[in-house]
KOLFI-31288 format. One record per atom (N, C-alpha, C, O): residue in one letter; chain; residue number from 1; z, y, x; atom name. Coordinates in steps of 0.1 Angstrom, whole numbers. Each point is the difference from the previous one (the first is absolute). Layout:
> aa, ch, i, up, north, east, at
> a, A, NUM, Z, Y, X, CA
...
//
This chain:
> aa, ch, i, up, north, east, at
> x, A, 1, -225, -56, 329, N
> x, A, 1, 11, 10, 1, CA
> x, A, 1, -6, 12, 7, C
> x, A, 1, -4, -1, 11, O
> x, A, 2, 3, 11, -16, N
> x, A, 2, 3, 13, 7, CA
> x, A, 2, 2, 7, 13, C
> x, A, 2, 11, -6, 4, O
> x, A, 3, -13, 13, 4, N
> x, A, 3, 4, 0, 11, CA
> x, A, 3, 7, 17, -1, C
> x, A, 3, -5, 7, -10, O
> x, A, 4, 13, -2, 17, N
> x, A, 4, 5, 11, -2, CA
> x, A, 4, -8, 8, 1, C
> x, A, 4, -12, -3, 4, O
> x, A, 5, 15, 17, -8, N
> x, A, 5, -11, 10, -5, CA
> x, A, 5, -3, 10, 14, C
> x, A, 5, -10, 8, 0, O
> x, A, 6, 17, -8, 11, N
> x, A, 6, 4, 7, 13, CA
> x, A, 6, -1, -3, 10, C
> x, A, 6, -6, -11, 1, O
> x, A, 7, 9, 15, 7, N
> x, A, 7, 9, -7, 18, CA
> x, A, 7, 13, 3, 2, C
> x, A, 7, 6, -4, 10, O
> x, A, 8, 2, 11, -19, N
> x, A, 8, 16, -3, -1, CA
> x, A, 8, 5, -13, 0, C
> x, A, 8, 9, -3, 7, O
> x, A, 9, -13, -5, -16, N
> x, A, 9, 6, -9, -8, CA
> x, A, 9, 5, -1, -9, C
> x, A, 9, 5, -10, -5, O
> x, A, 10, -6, 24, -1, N
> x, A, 10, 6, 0, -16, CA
> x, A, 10, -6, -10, -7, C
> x, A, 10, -12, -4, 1, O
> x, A, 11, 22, 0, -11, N
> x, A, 11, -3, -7, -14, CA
> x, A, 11, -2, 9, -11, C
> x, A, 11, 10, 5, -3, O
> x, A, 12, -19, -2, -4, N
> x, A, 12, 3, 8, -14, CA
> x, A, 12, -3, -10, -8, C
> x, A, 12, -8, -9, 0, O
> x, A, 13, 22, 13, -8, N
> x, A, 13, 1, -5, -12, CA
> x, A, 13, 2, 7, -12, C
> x, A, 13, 7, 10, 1, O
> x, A, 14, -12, -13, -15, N
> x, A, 14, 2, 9, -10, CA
> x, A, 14, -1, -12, -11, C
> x, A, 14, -7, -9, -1, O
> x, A, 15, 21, 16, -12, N
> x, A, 15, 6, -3, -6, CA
> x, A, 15, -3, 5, -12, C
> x, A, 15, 5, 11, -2, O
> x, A, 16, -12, -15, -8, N
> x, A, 16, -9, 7, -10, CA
> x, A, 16, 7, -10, -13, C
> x, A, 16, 2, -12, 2, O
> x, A, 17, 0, 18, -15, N
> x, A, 17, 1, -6, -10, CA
> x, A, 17, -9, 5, -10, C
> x, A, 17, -1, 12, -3, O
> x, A, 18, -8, -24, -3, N
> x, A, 18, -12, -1, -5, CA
> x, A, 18, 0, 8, -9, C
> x, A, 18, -8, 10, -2, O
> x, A, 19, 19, -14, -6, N
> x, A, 19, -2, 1, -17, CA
> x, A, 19, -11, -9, -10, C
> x, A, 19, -5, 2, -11, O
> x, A, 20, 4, -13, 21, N
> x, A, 20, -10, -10, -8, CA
> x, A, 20, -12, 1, 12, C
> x, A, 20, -4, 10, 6, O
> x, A, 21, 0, -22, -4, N
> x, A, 21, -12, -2, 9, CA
> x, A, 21, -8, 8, 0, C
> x, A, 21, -6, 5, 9, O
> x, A, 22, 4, -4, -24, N
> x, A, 22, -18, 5, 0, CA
> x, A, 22, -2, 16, -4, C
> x, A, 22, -10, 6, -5, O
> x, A, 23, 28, -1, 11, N
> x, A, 23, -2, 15, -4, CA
> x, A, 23, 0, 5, 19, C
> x, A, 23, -3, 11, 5, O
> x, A, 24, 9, -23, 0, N
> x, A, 24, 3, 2, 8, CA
> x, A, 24, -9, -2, 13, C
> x, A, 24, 0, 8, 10, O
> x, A, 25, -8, -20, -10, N
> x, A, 25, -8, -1, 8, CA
> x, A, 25, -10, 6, 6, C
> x, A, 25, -6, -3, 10, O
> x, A, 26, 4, 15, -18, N
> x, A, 26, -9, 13, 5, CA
> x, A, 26, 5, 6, 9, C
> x, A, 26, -5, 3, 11, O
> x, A, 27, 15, 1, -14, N
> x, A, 27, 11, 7, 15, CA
> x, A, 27, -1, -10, 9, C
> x, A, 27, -8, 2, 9, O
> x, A, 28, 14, -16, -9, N
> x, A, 28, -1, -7, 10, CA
> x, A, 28, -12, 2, 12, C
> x, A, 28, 0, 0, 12, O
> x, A, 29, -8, 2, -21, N
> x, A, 29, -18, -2, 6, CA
> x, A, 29, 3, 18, 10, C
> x, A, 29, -3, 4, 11, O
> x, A, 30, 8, 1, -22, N
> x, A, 30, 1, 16, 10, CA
> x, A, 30, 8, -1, 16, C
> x, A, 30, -4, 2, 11, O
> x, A, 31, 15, -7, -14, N
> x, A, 31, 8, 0, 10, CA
> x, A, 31, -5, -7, 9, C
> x, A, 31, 1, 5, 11, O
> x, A, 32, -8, -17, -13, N
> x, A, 32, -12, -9, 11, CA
> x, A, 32, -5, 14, 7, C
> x, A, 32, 2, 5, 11, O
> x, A, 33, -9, -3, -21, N
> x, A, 33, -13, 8, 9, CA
> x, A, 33, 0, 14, 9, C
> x, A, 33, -7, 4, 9, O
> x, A, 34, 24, 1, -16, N
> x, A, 34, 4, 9, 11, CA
> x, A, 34, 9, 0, 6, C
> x, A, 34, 2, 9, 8, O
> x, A, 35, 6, -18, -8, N
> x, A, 35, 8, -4, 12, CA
> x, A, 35, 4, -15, 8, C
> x, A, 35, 9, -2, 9, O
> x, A, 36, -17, -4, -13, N
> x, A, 36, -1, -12, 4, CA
> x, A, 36, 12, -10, 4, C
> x, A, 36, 1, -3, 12, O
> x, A, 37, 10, -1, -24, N
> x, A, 37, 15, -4, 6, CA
> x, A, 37, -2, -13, 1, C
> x, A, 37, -7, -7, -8, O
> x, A, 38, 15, 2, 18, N
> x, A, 38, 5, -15, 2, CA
> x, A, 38, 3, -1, -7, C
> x, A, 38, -7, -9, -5, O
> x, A, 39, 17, 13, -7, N
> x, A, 39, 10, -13, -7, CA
> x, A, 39, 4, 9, -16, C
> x, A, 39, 7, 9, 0, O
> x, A, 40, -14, -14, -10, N
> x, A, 40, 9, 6, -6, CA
> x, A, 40, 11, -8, -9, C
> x, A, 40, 3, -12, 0, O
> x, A, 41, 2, 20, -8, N
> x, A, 41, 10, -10, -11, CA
> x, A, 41, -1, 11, -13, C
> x, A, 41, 2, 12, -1, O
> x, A, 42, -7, -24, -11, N
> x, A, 42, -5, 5, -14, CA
> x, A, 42, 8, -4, -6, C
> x, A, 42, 3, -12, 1, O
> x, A, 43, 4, 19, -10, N
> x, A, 43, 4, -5, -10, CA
> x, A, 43, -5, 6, -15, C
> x, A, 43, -8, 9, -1, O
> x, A, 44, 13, -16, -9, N
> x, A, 44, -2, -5, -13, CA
> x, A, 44, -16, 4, -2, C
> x, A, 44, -5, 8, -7, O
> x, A, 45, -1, -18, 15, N
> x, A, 45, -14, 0, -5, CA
> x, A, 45, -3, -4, -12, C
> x, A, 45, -10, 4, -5, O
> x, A, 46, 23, -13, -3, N
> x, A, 46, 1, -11, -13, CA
> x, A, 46, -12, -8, 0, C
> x, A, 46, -8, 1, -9, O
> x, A, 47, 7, -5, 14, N
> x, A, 47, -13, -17, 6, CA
> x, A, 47, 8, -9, -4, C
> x, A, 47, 12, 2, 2, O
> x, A, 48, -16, -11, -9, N
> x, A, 48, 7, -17, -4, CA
> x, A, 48, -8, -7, 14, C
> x, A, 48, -11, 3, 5, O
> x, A, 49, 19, -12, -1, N
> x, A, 49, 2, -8, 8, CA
> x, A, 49, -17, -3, 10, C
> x, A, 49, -4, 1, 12, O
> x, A, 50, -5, -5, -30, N
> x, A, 50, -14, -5, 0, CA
> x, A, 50, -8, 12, 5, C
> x, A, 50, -11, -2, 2, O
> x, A, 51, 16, 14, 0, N
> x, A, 51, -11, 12, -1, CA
> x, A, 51, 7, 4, 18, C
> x, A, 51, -7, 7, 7, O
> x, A, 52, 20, -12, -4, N
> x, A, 52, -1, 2, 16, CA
> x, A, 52, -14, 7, 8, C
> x, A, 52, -2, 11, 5, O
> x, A, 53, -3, -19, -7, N
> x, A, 53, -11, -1, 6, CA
> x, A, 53, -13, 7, 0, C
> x, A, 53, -10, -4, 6, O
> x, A, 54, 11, 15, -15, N
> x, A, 54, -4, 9, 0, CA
> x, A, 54, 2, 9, 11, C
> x, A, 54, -10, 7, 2, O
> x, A, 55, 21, -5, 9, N
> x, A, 55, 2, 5, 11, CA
> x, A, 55, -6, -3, 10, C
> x, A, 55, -4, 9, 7, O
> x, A, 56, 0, -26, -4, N
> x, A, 56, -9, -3, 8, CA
> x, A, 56, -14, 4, -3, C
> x, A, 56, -7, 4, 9, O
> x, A, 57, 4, -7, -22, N
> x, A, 57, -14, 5, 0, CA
> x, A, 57, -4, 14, 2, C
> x, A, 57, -9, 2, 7, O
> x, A, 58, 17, 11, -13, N
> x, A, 58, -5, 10, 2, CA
> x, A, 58, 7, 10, 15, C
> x, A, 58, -1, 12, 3, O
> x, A, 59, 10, -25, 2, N
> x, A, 59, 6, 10, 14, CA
> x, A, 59, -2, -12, 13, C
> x, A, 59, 11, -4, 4, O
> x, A, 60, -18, -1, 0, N
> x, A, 60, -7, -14, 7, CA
> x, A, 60, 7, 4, 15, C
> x, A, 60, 6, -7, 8, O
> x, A, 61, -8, 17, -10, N
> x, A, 61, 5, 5, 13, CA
> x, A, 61, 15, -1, 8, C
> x, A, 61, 2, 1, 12, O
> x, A, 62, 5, -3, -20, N
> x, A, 62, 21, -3, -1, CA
> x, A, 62, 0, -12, -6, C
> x, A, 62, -7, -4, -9, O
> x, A, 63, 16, -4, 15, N
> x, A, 63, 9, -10, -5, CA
> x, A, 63, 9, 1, -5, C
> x, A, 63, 9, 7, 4, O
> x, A, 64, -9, -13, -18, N
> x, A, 64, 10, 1, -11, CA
> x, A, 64, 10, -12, 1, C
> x, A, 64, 0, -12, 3, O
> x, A, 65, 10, 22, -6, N
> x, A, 65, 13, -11, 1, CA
> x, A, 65, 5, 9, -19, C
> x, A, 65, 2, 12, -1, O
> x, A, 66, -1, -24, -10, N
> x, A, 66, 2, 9, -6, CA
> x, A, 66, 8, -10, -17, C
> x, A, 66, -2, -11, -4, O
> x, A, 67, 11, 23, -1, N
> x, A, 67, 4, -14, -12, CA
> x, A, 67, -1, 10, -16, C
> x, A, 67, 1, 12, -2, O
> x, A, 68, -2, -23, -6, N
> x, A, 68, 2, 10, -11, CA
> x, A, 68, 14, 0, -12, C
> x, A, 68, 6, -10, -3, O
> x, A, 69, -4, 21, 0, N
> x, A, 69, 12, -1, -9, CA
> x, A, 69, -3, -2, -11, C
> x, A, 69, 9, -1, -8, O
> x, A, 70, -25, -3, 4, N
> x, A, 70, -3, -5, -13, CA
> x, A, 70, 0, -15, -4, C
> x, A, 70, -8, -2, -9, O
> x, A, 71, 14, -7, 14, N
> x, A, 71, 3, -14, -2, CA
> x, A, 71, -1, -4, -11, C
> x, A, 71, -9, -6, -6, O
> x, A, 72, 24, 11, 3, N
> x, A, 72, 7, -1, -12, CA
> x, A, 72, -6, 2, -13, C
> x, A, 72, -1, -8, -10, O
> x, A, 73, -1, 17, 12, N
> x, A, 73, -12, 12, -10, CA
> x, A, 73, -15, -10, -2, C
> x, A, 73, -7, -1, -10, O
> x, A, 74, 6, -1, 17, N
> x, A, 74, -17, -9, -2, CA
> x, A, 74, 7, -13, -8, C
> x, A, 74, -3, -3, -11, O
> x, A, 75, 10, -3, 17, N
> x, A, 75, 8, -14, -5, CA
> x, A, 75, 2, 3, -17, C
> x, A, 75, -5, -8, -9, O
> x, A, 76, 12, 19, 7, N
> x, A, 76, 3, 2, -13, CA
> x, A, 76, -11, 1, -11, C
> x, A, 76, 2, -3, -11, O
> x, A, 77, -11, 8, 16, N
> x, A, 77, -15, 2, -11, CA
> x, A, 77, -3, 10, 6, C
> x, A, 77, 4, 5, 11, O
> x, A, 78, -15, 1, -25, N
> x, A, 78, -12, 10, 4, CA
> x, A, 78, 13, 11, 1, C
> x, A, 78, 11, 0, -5, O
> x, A, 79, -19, 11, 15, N
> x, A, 79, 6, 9, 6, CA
> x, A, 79, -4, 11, -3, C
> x, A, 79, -12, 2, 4, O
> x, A, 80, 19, 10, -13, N
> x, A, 80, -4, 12, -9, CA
> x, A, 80, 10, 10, 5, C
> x, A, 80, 12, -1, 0, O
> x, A, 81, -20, 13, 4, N
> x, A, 81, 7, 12, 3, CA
> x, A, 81, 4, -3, 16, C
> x, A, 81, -7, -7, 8, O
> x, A, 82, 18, 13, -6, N
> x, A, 82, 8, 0, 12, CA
> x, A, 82, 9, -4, 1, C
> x, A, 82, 9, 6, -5, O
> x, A, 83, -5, -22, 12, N
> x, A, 83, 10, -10, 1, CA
> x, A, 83, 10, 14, 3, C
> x, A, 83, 0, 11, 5, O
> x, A, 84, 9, -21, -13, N
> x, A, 84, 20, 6, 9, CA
> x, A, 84, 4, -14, 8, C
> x, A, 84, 2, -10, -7, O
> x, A, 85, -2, 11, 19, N
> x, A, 85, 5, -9, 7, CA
> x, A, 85, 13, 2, 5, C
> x, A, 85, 4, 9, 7, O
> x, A, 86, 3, -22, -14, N
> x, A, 86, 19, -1, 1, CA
> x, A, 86, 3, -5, 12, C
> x, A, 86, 12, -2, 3, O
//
């Protein structure tokens, strides 16, 4: 885990939506390297369940607590375009 970025005590945290992992994980990497936050929270990376884990490998640094909305979607078959999830 991380330790705060100061001697206040603040927590930074930032709240970023991907638009898909792999459009998004380049910013991620930006935001690392110039502000260095405790905690963030991503959404719609669209990762199936099995690719989680792609967060640990390329962010080693944070502990992921994390789920995916593509369950369903993988269960059903091959996966084309961009799910609508009901």
């Amino acid at each position: 885990m991380m330790a705060n970025n100061d001697d206040t005590g603040e927590v930074r945290v930032v709240s970023f939506n991907m638009h898909g992992y792999h459009q998004g994980s380049s910013v991620i990497m930006d935001i690392i390297n110039q502000n260095n936050p405790d905690i963030f929270l991503l959404q719609e990376h669209w990762l199936t369940p099995a690719n989680l884990c792609l967060f640990d490998r390329d962010f080693p640094d944070y502990f992921l607590v994390g789920s995916s909305a593509m369950s369903r979607r993988v269960q059903e078959g091959m996966l084309r375009g961009r799910p609508i999830l009901a």
